[in-house]
C-alpha positions in Angstrom: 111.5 64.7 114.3 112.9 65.4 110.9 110.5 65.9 107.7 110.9 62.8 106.1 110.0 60.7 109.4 106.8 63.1 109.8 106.3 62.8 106.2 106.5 58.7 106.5 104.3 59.1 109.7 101.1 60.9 107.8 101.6 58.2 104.8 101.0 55.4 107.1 98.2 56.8 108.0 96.7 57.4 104.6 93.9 55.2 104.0 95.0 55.8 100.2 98.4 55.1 100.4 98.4 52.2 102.7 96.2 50.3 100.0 99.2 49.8 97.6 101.3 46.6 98.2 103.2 44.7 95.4 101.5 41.4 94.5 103.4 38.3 94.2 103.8 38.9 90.7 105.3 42.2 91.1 107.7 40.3 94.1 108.6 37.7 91.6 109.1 40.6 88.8 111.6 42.1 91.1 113.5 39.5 92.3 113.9 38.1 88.6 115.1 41.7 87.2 117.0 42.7 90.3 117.4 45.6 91.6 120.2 47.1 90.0 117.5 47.0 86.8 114.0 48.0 89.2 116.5 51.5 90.2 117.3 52.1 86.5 113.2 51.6 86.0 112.6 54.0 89.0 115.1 56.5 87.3 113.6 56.6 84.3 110.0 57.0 85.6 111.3 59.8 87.4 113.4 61.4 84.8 110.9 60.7 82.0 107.4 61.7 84.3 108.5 63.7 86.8 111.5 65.9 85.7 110.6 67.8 82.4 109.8 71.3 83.1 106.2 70.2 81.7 105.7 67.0 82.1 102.6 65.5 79.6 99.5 65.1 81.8 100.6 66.6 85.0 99.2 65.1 88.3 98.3 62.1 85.9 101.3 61.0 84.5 101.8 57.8 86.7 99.6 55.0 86.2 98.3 53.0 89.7 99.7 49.8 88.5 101.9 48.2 85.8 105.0 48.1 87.5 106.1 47.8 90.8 107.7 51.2 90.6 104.4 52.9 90.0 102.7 51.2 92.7 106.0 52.5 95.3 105.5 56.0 93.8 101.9 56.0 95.2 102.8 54.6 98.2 105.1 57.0 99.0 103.7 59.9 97.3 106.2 60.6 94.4 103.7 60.0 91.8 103.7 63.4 90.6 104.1 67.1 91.2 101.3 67.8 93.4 101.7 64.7 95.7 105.4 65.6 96.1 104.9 69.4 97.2 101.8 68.5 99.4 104.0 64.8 101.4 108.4 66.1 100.5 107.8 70.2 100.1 109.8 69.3 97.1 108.6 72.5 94.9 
């Protein structure tokens, strides 16, 4: 089994991840921005909280809700350093 597909199996069974699901507000959100735009949000998420050398607030930088993107990062553990070295092994 490669990483990501053991990594996908343990976050299914996360009681913690598996409680984040977009709402239909969030669905609608999506569809109406499309997403071409949702990836450019993603990418700046990533590239504004995640990528710095020292990102501000560290472990904390990504709010639990707000944006569907946020919600995804929880989900799949890319919310913020710690969560990706612990689910990817993404140092």
């Amino acid at each position: 089994m490669k990483d990501y597909e053991t990594a996908f199996a343990r976050l299914m069974k996360s009681k913690f991840r598996c409680r984040f699901h977009l709402s239909e507000a969030d669905k609608k959100y999506v569809s109406e921005k499309g997403l071409e735009a949702i990836r450019s949000h993603c990418e700046d998420f990533i590239r504004t909280r995640l990528a710095p050398a020292n990102p501000p607030n560290d472990g904390k930088q990504t709010p639990m809700c707000g944006h569907p993107v946020l919600k995804a990062q929880h989900a799949c553990a890319c919310c913020c350093r710690d969560c990706l070295a612990k689910w990817w092994r993404v140092p």
